[in-house]
NUVEXTOR-870837 format. One line per 8 residues: number of its first residue (from 0); their letters; for each residue x, y, z of C-alpha. Coordinates in steps of 0.02 Angstrom, whole numbers, plus 50000, padded with zeros to 5 digits. Example, Ala and Ser with C-alpha at 12.3 -4.5 7.8 and 13.67 -1.06 7.14 Angstrom:
0> AS> 50615/49775/50390 ~ 50684/49947/50357
//
This chain:
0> XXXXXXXX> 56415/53139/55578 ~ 56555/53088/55683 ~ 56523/53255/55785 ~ 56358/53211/55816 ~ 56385/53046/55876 ~ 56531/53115/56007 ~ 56410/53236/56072 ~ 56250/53108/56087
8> XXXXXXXX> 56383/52973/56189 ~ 56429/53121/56310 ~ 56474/53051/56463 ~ 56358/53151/56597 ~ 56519/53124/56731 ~ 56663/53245/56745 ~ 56833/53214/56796 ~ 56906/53229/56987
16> XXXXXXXX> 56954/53415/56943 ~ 56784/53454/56859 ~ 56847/53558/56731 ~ 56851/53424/56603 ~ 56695/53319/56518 ~ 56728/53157/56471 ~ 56670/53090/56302 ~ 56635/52903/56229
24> XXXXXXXX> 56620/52886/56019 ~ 56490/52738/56047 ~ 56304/52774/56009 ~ 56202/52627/56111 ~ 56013/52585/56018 ~ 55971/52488/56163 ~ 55921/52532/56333 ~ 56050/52532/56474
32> XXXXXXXX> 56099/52372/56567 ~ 55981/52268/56451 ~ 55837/52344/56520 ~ 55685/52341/56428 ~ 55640/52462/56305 ~ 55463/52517/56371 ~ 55547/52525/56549 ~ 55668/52648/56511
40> XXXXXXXX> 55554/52767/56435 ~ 55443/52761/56576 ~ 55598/52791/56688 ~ 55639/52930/56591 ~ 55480/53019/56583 ~ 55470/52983/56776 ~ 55633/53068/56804 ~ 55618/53211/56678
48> XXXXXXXX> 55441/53250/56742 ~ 55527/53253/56929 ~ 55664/53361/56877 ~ 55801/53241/56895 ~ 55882/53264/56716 ~ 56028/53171/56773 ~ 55932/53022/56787 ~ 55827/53036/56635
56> XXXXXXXX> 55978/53050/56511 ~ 56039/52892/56566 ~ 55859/52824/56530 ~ 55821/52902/56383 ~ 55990/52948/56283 ~ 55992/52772/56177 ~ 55822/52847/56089 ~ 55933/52948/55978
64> XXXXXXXX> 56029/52834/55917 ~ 55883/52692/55912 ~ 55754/52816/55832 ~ 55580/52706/55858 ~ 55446/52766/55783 ~ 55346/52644/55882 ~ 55365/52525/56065 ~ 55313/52372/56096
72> XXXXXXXX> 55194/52406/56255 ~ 55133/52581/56204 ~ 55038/52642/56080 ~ 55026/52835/56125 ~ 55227/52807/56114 ~ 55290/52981/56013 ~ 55474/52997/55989 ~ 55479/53177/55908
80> XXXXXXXX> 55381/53238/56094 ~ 55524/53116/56170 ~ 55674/53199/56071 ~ 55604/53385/56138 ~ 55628/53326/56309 ~ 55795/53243/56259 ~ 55840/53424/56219 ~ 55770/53503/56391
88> XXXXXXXX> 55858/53383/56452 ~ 56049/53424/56365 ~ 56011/53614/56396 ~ 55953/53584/56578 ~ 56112/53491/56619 ~ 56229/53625/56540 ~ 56158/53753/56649 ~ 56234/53683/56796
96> XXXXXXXX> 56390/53685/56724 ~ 56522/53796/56769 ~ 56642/53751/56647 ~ 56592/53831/56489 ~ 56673/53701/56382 ~ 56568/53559/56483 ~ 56418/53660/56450 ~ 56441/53684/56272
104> XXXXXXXX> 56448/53508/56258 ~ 56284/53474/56309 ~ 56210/53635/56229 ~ 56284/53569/56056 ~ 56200/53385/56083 ~ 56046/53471/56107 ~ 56076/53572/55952 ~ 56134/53369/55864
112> XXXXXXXX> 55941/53312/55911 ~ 55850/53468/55823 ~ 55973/53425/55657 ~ 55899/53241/55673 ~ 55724/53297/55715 ~ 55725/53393/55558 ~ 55785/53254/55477 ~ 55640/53128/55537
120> XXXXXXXX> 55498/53248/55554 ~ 55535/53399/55451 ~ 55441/53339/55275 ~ 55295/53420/55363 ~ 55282/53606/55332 ~ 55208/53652/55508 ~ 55325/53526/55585 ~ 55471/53581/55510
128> XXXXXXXX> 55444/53781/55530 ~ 55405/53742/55744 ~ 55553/53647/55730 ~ 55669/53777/55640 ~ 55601/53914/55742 ~ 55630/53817/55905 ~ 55833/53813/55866 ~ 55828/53995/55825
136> XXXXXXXX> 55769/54020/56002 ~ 55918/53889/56071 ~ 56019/53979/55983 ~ 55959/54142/56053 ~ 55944/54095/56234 ~ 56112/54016/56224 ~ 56216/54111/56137 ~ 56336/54173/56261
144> XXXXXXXX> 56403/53966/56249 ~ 56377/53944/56072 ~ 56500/53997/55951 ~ 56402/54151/55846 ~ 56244/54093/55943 ~ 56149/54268/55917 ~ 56224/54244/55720 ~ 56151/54070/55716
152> XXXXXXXX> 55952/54110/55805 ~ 55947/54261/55661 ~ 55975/54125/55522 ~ 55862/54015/55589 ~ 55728/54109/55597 ~ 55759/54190/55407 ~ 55739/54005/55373 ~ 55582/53994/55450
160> XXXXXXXX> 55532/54161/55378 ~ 55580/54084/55213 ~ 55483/53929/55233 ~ 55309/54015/55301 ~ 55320/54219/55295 ~ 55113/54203/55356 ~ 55129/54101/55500 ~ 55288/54209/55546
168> XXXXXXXX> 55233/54395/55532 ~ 55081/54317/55644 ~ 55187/54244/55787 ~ 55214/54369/55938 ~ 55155/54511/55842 ~ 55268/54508/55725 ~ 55427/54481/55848 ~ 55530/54360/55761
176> XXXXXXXX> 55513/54454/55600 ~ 55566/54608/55676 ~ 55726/54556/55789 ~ 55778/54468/55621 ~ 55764/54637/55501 ~ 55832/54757/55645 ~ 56004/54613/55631 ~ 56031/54603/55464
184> XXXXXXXX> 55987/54793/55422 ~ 56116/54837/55571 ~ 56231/54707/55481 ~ 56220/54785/55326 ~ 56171/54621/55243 ~ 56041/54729/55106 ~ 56008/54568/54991 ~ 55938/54439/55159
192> XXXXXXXX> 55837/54580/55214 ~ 55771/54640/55043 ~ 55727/54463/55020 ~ 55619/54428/55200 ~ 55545/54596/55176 ~ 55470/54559/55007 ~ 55424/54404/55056 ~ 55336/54471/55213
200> XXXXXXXX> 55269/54632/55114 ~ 55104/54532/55054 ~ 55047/54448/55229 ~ 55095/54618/55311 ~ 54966/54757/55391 ~ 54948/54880/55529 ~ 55098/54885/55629 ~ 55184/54735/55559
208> XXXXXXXX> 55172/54850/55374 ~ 55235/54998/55465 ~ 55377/54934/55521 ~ 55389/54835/55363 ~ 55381/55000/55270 ~ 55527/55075/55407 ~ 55657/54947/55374 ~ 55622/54979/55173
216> XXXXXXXX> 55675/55158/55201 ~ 55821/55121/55308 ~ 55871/54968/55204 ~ 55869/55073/55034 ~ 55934/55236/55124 ~ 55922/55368/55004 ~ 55774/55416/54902 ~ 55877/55382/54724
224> XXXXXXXX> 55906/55216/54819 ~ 55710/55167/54839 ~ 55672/55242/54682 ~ 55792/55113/54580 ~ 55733/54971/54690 ~ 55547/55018/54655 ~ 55557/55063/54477 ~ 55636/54853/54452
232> XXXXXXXX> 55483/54809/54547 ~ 55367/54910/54428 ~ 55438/54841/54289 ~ 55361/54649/54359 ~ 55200/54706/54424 ~ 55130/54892/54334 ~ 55010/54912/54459 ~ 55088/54868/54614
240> XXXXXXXX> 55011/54987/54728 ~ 55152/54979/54866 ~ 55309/54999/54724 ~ 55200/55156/54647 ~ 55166/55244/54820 ~ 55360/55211/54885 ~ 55390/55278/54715 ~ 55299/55449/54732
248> XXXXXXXX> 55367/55471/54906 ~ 55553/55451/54814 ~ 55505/55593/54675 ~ 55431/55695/54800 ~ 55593/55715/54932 ~ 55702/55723/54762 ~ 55568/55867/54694 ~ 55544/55772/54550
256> XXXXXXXX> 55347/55855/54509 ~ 55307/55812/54333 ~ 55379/55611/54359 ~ 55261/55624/54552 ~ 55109/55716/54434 ~ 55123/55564/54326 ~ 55148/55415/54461 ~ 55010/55496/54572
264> XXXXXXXX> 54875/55501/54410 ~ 54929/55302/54395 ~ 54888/55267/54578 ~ 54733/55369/54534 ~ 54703/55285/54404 ~ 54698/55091/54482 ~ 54644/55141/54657 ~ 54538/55328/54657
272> XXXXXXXX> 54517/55396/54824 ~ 54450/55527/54899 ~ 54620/55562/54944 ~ 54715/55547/54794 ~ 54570/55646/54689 ~ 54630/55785/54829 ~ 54806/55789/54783 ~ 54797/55776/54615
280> XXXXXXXX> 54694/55912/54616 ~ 54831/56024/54697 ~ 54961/55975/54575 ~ 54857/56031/54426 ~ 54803/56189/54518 ~ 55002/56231/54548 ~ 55023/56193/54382 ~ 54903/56335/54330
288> XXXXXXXX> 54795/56179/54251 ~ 54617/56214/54295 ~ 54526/56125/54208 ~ 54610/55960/54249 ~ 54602/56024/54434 ~ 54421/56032/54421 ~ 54404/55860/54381 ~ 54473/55803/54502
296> XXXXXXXX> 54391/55901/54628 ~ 54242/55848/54564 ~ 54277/55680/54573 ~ 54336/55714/54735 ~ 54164/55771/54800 ~ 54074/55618/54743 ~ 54182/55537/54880 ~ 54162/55667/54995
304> XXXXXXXX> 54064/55605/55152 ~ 54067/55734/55284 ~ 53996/55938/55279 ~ 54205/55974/55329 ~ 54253/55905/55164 ~ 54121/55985/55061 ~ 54158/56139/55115 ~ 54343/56137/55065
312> XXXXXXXX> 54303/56044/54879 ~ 54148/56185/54853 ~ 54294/56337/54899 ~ 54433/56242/54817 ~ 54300/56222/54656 ~ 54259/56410/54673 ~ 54468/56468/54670 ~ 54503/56372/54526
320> XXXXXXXX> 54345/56407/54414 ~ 54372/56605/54474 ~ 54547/56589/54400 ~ 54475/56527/54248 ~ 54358/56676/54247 ~ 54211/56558/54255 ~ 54134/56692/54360 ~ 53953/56640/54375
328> XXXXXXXX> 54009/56445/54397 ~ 54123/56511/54536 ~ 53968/56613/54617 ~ 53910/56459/54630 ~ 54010/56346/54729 ~ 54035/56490/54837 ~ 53819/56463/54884 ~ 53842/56276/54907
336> XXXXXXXX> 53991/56336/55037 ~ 53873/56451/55112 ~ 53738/56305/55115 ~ 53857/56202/55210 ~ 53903/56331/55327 ~ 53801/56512/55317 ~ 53949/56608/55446 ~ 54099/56556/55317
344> XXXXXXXX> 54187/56712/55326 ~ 54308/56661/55158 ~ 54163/56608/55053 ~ 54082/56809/55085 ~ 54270/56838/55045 ~ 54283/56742/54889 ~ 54093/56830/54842 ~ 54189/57005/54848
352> XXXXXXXX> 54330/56952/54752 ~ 54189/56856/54621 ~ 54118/57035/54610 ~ 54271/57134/54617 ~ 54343/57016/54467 ~ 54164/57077/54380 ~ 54216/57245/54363 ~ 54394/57222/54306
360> XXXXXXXX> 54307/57116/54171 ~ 54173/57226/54111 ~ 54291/57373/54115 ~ 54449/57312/54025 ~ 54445/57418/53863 ~ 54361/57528/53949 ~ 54363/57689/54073 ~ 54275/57644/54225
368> XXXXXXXX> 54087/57728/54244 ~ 53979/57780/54401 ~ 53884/57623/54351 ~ 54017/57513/54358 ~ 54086/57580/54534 ~ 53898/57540/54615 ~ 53968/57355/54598 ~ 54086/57409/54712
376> XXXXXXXX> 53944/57443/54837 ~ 53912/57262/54841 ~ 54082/57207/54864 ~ 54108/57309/55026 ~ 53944/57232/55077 ~ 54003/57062/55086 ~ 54171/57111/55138 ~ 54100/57193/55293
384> XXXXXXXX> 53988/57039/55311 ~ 54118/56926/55332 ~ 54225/57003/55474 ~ 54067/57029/55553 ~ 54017/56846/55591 ~ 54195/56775/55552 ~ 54339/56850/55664 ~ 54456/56749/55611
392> XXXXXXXX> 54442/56849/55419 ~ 54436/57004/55492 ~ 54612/57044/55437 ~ 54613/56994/55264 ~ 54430/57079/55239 ~ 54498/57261/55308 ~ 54661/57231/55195 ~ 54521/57240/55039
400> XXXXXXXX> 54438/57356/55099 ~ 54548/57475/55113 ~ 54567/57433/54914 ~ 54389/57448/54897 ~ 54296/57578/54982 ~ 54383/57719/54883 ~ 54340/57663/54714 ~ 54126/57659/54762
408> XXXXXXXX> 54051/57809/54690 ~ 54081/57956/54742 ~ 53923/58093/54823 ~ 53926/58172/54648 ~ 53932/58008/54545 ~ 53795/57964/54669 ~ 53678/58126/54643 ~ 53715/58199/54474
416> XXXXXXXX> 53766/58030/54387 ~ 53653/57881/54450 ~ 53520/58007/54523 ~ 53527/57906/54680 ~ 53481/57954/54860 ~ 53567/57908/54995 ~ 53525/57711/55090 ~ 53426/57681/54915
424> XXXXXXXX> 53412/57511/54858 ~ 53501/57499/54687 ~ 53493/57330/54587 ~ 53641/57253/54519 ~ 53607/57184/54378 ~ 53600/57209/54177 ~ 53515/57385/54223 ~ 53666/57459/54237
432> XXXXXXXX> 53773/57379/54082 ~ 53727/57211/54019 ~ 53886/57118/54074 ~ 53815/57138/54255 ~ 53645/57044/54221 ~ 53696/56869/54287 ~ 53753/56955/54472 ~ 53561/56999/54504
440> XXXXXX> 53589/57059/54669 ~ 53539/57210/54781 ~ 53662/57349/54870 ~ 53628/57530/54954 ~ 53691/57676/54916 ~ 53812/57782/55021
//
């Protein structure tokens, strides 16, 4: 206290030499030369408002010590708007200054008004957070003649952080939060930061979450790192979304599948997307299960909303119900593909193969007949259709064909076995052995 009062009785005149700043111990509550009250204030807005701070602190410097809520004179009278130019006024001074130990002085009874504004006017929550905030930027506009100035603005404005993380993430897009994070994270000081950046977390979005989301990886550095903070967090709230996605990123940079399989299914589970259906799906088809990968495909394309995605669910559908040898099922995602999009070279792909897969099938215990090489027929048919209106599968069609082609029946399967003319039509279908019914389609003969 004794502090304060030597720096609100600073003597505005320096010594001969100007190096030194005399100081007085006194604090005056009246005006100056007996003057009345309502006089000096108006002197001192008059000379504030003209520039002339010298002037004004002589005016207006017994306010902080007197601390009237009210004058006699003036109704409109408001100390806490009188105590802000009180500071302008300190800070204004010091600037003048040369002598950085004069200048201090004055920057430090600013500093002893905002401690006593706080202390009058801070029960209000808004009050007090404008107030706290307006030190930090004292601090940090100052801080080459304050001692840890830059150290000081930082904990001011975690303060004000502390006190109202909404109103702060909101100010200058997010400014003071982020000057205050980049400090302590550069500091090293993990447990101040953790703390701002959980409160901030919930009144965070867009860019403000982004960068939220940046300083969480930096702050907890390694993925075992954010994986031990998250899994505490879990352990509080089961369904926070945030812990459980920073969670899944963790497993998947430490290739942890079956512990990602299992978080992903629980973010799944409370918030299904389009997105997450996706995903999932490809863990269960990597994992060889199906089934499960079907279902989520599935529930995938009831969230579907463009032809694009459609296309990709209907072919990623067909893959995994092929590799369950769901042939006809498979067939038939392959027409919604073509529905979608009639020149899909990999769906008249994925139609071969379907075909192809027929034979192998119907021929397993087995040798392979003149009837079942006809099937054949129809494979090269849509194998040749699909490099024809889809360059970009020409590669991977001539690849099977070259597989293909020499397995079709040959001129004497053709004359003496299937009594068949050459460019005939020839149905397949269960005509030729009753596993070949459901393909019901038409080929020529070669």
């Amino acid at each position: 206290m004794k502090k304060l009062i030597v720096f609100l009785g600073f003597l505005l005149v320096a010594s001969s030499s100007l190096t030194q700043a005399k100081a007085q111990t006194d604090c005056n509550e009246t005006p100056p030369d007996g003057m009345d009250p309502l006089a000096a204030v108006s002197l001192f807005d008059s000379n504030y408002k003209n520039g002339d701070y010298e002037f004004a602190l002589r005016f207006g410097r017994w306010l902080v010590c007197a601390k009237p809520m009210t004058l006699e004179g003036r109704s409109s009278f408001n100390l806490q708007s009188r105590f802000n130019k009180l500071i302008d006024t300190y800070e204004s001074i010091g600037k003048t200054k040369e002598d950085p130990a004069i200048r201090s002085a004055y920057l430090d009874s600013a500093l002893a008004i905002y401690d006593i504004s706080l202390d009058l006017f801070g029960e209000d929550k808004g009050e007090r957070f404008d107030l706290i905030l307006k030190k930090g930027r004292f601090y940090q506009t100052n801080y080459d003649y304050i001692e840890d100035g830059l150290g000081k603005a930082y904990q001011s404005y975690q303060e004000a952080i502390k006190l109202d993380p909404e109103k702060a993430i909101s100010l200058g897009e997010g400014y003071y939060m982020n000057i205050t994070l980049d400090y302590l994270v550069s500091k090293g000081e993990k447990e101040r930061a953790q703390e701002l950046i959980d409160l901030l977390m919930p009144h965070a979005s867009g860019k403000n979450l982004d960068f939220l989301n940046e300083q969480q990886k930096e702050l907890l550095g390694s993925p075992t790192e954010r994986l031990e903070y998250y899994l505490e967090v879990l352990e509080n709230e089961p369904n926070d979304l945030e812990a459980l996605n920073a969670i899944a990123d963790a497993h998947a940079q430490l290739d942890n599948r079956e512990e990602l399989a299992k978080v992903r299914k629980k973010i799944h589970e409370i918030n299904p997307t389009y997105e997450s259906a996706v995903e999932l799906a490809e863990i269960e088809s990597g994992n060889a299960n199906y089934a499960a990968a079907i279902d989520y495909l599935k529930q995938a394309l009831a969230k579907a909303t463009t032809d694009d995605q459609r296309i990709e669910l209907n072919m990623k559908l067909a893959n995994n119900t092929f590799n369950q040898d769901n042939l006809q099922t498979a067939r038939n995602y392959i027409r919604e593909v073509l529905n979608l999009d009639s020149n899909n070279g990999r769906a008249y792909i994925k139609l071969a193969d379907i075909y192809a897969r027929a034979v192998t099938n119907c021929s397993e215990d087995r040798k392979l007949e003149a009837e079942d090489r006809t099937v054949y027929w129809l494979v090269v048919d849509y194998l040749n259709k699909a490099k024809r209106i889809d360059s970009s599968v020409s590669n991977a069609a001539n690849s099977k064909l070259s597989a293909y082609e020499p397995v079709t029946p040959t001129t004497d399967d053709r004359f003496l076995t299937l009594n068949l003319e050459k460019g005939e039509k020839v149905k397949i279908d269960g005509s030729l052995m009753p596993c070949y019914s459901w393909i019901n389609e038409t080929t020529t003969a070669r």
